[in-house]
C-alpha positions as CSV (number, residue, x, y, z in Angstrom):
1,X,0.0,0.0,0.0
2,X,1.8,3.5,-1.1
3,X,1.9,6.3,0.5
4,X,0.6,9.9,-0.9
5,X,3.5,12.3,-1.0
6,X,1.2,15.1,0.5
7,X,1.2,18.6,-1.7
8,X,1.6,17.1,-5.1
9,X,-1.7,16.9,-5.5
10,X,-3.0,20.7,-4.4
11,X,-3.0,23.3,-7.3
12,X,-1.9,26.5,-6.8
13,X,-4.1,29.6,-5.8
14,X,-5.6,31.8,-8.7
15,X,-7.1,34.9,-8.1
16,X,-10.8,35.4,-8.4
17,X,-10.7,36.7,-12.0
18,X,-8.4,34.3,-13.0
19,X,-5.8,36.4,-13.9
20,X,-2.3,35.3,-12.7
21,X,-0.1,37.4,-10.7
22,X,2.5,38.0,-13.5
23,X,-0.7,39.3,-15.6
24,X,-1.0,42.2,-12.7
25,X,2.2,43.1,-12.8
26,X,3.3,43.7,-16.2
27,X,1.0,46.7,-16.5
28,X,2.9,48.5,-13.6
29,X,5.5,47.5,-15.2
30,X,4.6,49.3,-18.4
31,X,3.5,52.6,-16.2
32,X,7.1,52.7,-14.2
33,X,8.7,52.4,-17.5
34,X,6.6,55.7,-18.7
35,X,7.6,57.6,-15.9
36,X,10.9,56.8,-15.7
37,X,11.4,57.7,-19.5
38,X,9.3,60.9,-19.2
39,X,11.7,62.0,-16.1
40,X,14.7,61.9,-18.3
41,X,13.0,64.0,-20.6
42,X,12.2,67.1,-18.3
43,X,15.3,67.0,-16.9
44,X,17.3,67.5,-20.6
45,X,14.8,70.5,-21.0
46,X,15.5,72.0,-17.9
47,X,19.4,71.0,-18.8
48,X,19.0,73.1,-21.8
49,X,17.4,75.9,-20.5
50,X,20.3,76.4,-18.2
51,X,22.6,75.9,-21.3
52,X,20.9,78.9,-23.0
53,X,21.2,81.3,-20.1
54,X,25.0,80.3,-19.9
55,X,25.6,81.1,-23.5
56,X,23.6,84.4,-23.3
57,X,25.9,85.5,-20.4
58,X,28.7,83.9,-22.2
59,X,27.6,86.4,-24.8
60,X,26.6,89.5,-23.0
61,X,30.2,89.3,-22.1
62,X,31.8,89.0,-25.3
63,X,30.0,92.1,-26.4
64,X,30.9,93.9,-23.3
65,X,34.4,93.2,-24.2
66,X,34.2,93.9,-27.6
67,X,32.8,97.2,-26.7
68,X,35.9,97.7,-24.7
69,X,38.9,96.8,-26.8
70,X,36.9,98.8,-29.5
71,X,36.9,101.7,-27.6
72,X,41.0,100.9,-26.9
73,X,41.0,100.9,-30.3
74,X,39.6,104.3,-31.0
75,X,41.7,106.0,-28.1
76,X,45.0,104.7,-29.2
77,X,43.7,105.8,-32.9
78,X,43.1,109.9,-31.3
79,X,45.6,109.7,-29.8
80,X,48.1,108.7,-32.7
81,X,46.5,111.1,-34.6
82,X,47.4,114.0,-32.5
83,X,50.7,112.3,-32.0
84,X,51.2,112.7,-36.0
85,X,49.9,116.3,-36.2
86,X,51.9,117.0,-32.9
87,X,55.3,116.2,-34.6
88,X,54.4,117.5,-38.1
89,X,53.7,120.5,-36.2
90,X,57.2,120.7,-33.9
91,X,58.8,119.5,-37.6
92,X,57.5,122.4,-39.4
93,X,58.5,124.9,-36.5
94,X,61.9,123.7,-36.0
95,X,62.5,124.3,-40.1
96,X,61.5,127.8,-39.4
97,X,63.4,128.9,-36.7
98,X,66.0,127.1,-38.5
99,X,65.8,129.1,-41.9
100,X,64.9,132.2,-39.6
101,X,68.4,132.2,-38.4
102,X,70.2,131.5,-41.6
103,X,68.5,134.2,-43.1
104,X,69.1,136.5,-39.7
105,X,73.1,135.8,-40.5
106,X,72.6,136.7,-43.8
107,X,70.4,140.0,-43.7
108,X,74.0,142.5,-42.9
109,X,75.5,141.1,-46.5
110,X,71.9,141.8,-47.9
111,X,71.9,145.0,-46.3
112,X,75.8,145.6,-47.8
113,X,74.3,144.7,-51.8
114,X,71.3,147.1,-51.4
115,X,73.9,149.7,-51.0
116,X,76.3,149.0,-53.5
117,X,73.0,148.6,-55.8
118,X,72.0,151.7,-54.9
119,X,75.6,153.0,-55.3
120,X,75.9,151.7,-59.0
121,X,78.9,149.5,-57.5
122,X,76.4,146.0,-58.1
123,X,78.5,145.6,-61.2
124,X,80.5,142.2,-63.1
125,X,80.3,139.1,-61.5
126,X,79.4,140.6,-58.1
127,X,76.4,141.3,-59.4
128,X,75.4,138.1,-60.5
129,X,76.7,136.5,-57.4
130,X,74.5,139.4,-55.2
131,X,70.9,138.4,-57.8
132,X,72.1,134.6,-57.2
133,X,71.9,135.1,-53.1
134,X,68.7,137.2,-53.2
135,X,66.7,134.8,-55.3
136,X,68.0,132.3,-53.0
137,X,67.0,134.0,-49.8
138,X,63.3,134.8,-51.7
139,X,62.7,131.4,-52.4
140,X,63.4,130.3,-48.6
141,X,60.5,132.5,-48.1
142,X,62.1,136.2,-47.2
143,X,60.5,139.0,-47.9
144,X,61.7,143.0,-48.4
145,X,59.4,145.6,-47.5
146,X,59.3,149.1,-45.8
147,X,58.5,151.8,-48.6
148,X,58.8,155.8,-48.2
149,X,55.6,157.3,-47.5
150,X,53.8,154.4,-45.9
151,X,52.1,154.8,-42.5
152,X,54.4,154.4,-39.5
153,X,53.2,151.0,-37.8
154,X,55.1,150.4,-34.6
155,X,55.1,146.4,-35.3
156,X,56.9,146.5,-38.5
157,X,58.6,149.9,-38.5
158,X,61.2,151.4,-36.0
159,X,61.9,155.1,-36.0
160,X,65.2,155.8,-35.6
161,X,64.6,160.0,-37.0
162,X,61.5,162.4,-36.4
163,X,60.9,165.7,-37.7
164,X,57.7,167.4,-38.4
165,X,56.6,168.2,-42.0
166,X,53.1,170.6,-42.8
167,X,52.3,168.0,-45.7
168,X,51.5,164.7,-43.7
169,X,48.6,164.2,-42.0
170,X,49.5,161.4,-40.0
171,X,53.0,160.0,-38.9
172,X,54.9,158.7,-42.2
173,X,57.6,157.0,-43.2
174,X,59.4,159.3,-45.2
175,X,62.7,157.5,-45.3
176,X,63.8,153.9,-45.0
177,X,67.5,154.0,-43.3
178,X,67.2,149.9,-43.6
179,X,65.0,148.0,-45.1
180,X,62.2,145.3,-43.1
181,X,62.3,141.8,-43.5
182,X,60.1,138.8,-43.1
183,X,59.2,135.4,-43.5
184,X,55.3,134.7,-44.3
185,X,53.7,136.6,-41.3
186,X,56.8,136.5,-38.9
187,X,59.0,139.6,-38.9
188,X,62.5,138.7,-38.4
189,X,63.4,142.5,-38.7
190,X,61.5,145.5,-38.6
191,X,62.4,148.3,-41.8
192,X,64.6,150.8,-39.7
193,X,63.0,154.7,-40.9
194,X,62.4,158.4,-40.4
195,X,59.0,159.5,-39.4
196,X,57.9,162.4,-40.1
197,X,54.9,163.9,-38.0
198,X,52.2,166.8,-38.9
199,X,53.2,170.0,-37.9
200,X,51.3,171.2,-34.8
201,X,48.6,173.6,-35.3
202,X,48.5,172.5,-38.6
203,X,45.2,171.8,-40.0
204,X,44.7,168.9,-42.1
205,X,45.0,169.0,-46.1
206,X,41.5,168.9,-46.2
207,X,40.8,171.1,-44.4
208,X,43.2,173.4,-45.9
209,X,41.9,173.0,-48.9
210,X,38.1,173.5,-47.6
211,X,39.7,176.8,-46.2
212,X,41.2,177.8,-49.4
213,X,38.2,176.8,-51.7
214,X,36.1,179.0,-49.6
215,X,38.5,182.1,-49.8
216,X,38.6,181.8,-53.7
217,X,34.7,181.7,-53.6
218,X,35.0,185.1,-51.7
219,X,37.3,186.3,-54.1
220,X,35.2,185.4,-57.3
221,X,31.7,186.7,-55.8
222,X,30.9,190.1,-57.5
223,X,30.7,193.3,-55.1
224,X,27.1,194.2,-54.0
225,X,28.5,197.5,-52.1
């Protein structure tokens, strides 16, 4: 007589719908699996959206510099600008001073053939030598002036004589003694003169003349008496 093994014969539980555990849990499955493939996804936006702002400040900063070094750039440009005009300036100034005094040395031998010209000694091959040294001096820039019976100007004449004459109304140069000389507006010597000055009590030439006009009028009118 055999023995029954016991629990070989018993079947296993089944749920009241007849659905096996493993049925249950495969749609929880299915649900966990959503969720955990949905929280990747919001996490790579919000990853991104802090990307974005980074690069925006990344860019707010490049543009900040740029404004900078182009600014640098514009300062360094002013001011090598004023550099250039600066030195073209001192360049210019030091080539006058510098012809100013050659021609400064040169104005007593300039002074010595005005008056052999006006002695008729300018003769031969001093003469060409003399026309040679002038035309060199005028093309350095120097200039003659001072001219008998000019107004007296105190910033380009000096009066060495006065004297009073009844024909001038105002002071006049009435003789040049040595001759003014300058380069463009600079004088590097003023024309040395005499200055003659109106005579005083004298009334002017016009009204001189007035006066004498009148007298002759006087003269001409027929007499009522």
């Amino acid at each position: 007589m055999s023995e029954e093994t016991p629990g070989f014969d018993e079947k296993p539980e089944v749920p009241a719908d007849g659905t096996p555990d493993d049925d249950a849990a495969e749609p929880k499955a299915a649900a966990s699996s959503k969720e955990e493939a949905a929280a990747p996804a919001g996490d790579s936006a919000a990853a991104q959206g802090v990307q974005e702002i980074a690069l925006l400040a990344q860019l707010d900063q490049a543009r900040t510099a740029l404004g900078e070094r182009t600014a640098d750039l514009q300062r360094l440009q002013a001011e090598y600008q004023n550099y250039r005009r600066r030195v073209e300036r001192d360049r210019i100034a030091v080539k006058e001073i510098a012809v100013a005094s050659l021609l400064t040395e040169l104005l007593p031998t300039l002074d010595d053939i005005g008056r052999a010209r006006e002695h008729g000694e300018l003769v031969g091959g001093f003469k060409s030598v003399a026309e040679s040294l002038e035309t060199a001096a005028a093309k350095m820039g120097l200039q003659q002036f001072g001219k008998e019976g000019e107004p007296f100007d105190p910033t380009i004449h000096e009066a060495l004589m006065h004297s009073y004459a009844p024909d001038v109304t105002e002071d006049t140069c009435v003789a040049i003694l040595q001759p003014g000389y300058r380069i463009g507006e600079r004088t590097i010597r003023p024309a040395r003169v005499a200055v003659a000055e109106p005579q005083p009590g004298a009334a002017p030439k016009s009204e001189a003349a007035e006066g004498e006009s009148a007298s002759d009028k006087d003269a001409d009118a027929p007499d009522k008496g």
